[in-house]
Each structure stands twice: as structure tokens, then as C-alpha cells.
N, C-alpha and C positions, 0 to 999 in steps of 0.2 A: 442864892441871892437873898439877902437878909430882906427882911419888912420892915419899911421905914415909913412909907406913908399909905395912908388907906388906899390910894389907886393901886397898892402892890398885892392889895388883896382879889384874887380872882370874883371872890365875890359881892365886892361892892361893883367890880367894873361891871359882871353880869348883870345884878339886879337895878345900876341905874342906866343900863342900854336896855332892857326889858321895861322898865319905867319909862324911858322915851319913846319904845315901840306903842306901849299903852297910853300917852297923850298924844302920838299923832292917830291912831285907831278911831280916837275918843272926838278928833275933829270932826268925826262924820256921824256920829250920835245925835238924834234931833233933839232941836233946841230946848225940850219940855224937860229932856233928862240934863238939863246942863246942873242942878243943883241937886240931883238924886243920886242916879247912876255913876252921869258921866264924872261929876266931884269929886264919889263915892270910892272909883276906881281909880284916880291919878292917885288920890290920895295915902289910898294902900299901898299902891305900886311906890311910888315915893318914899314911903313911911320906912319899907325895908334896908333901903341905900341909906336913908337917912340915920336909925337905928345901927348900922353896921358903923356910919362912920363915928356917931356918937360913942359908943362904945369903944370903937380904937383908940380915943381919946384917953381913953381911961384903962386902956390894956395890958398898962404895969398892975393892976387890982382882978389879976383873975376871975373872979365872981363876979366884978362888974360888969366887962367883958363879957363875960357868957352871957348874964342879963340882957344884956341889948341884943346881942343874938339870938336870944329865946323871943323876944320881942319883933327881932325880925321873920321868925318863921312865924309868928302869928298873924304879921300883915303878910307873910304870901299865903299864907291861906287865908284870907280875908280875900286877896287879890283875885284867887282861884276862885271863891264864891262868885265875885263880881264879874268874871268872866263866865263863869254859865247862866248868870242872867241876863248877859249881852249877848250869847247865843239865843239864851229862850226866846228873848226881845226878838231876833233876827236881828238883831243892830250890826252882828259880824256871822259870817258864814261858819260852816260847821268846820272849812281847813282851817281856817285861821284858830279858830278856837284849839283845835286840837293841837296847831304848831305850840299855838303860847300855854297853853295847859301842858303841855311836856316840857319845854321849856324850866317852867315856874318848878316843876315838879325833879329837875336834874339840878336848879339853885337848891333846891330845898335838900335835897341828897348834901351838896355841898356845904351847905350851912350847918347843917347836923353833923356832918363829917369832922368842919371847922372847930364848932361848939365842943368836941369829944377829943379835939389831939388839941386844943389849945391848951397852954401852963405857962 
């Protein structure tokens, strides 16, 4: 089936269900981290889906494309940081952590896979 629009890419659909996973998380983060942490983390989380689509946009331009891809594996590991200092916090327990850290880390496999058979 051809690719026609970004929802056809697996992994925009991942990384913006993993970015809803991580603002509803973020609803139970005390109110001190509302402008540190909790910002901190939709925002990466976010920033990936958003970079993926930004970049489709533009995915008749190869190199551009990849750009925003490379750009999205920068906010998941942005993302990843911010999940083990909502561990360290205790803000999320150590399963949760661990589900969404392997999670993060199976888009990232994808994104780099993407990034390498795109043309």
C-alpha cells in the first residue's frame, strides 16, 4: 500500500500514541514540575510526531526528509532522558518506566530503519 499521508507512516502513528501515553502520565506529576519536568517531557514527546510530520511534508526532497527524521530521534532521546528523571523523581514507578523506555527505544529502531531505506 503506497504512502500517502503521514498517518500511513507507522511511525508517526507510534510516536504520537507514545506522546499521549506521556501527557496523560504527566497528569499526575506535582504541580511544582508543571513548568520543568512535566513541559519538559510532553514537549519532546511531541516534538517527534511533530518532526516526522513536518518532514513528510517535504518528502519529495530526500535530505530534507531525513532531516526531520534525524531531528526526531533527537527528541526521543530527549524524551528518554526525561523519563528516567520522572523515575528518579518517583513521579512513575520503575514498570511504567521500563514499559515506555522500551517502547521509545523499538520507535527509535523504526526511525533509524525509516531514516536508512528512505529515497
Amino acid at each position: 500500500m503506497p504512502i500517502q499521508k503521514v498517518r500511513d507512516l507507522e511511525v508517526y502513528c507510534l510516536s504520537f500514541d507514545l506522546a499521549m501515553m506521556v501527557f496523560r502520565m504527566t497528569l499526575k506529576f506535582p504541580q511544582e514540575e508543571k513548568y520543568s519536568l512535566t513541559d519538559q517531557i510532553r514537549r519532546s514527546s511531541r516534538s517527534i510526531s511533530a518532526n516526522i510530520s513536518e518532514g513528510f511534508g517535504k518528502r519529495h526532497y530526500t535530505a530534507e526528509f531525513k532531516r526531520y527524521l534525524t531531528n526526531s530521534m533527537g527528541s526521543l532521546e530527549e524524551t528518554k532522558s526525561w523519563l528516567e528523571f520522572a523515575e528518579a523523581c518517583q513521579y512513575i514507578d520503575t514498570n511504567l518506566f521500563k514499559s515506555l523506555y522500551k517502547q521509545y527505544e523499538q520507535l527509535g529502531s523504526k526511525l533509524y530503519r525509516l531514516h536508512d531505506s528512505w529515497s
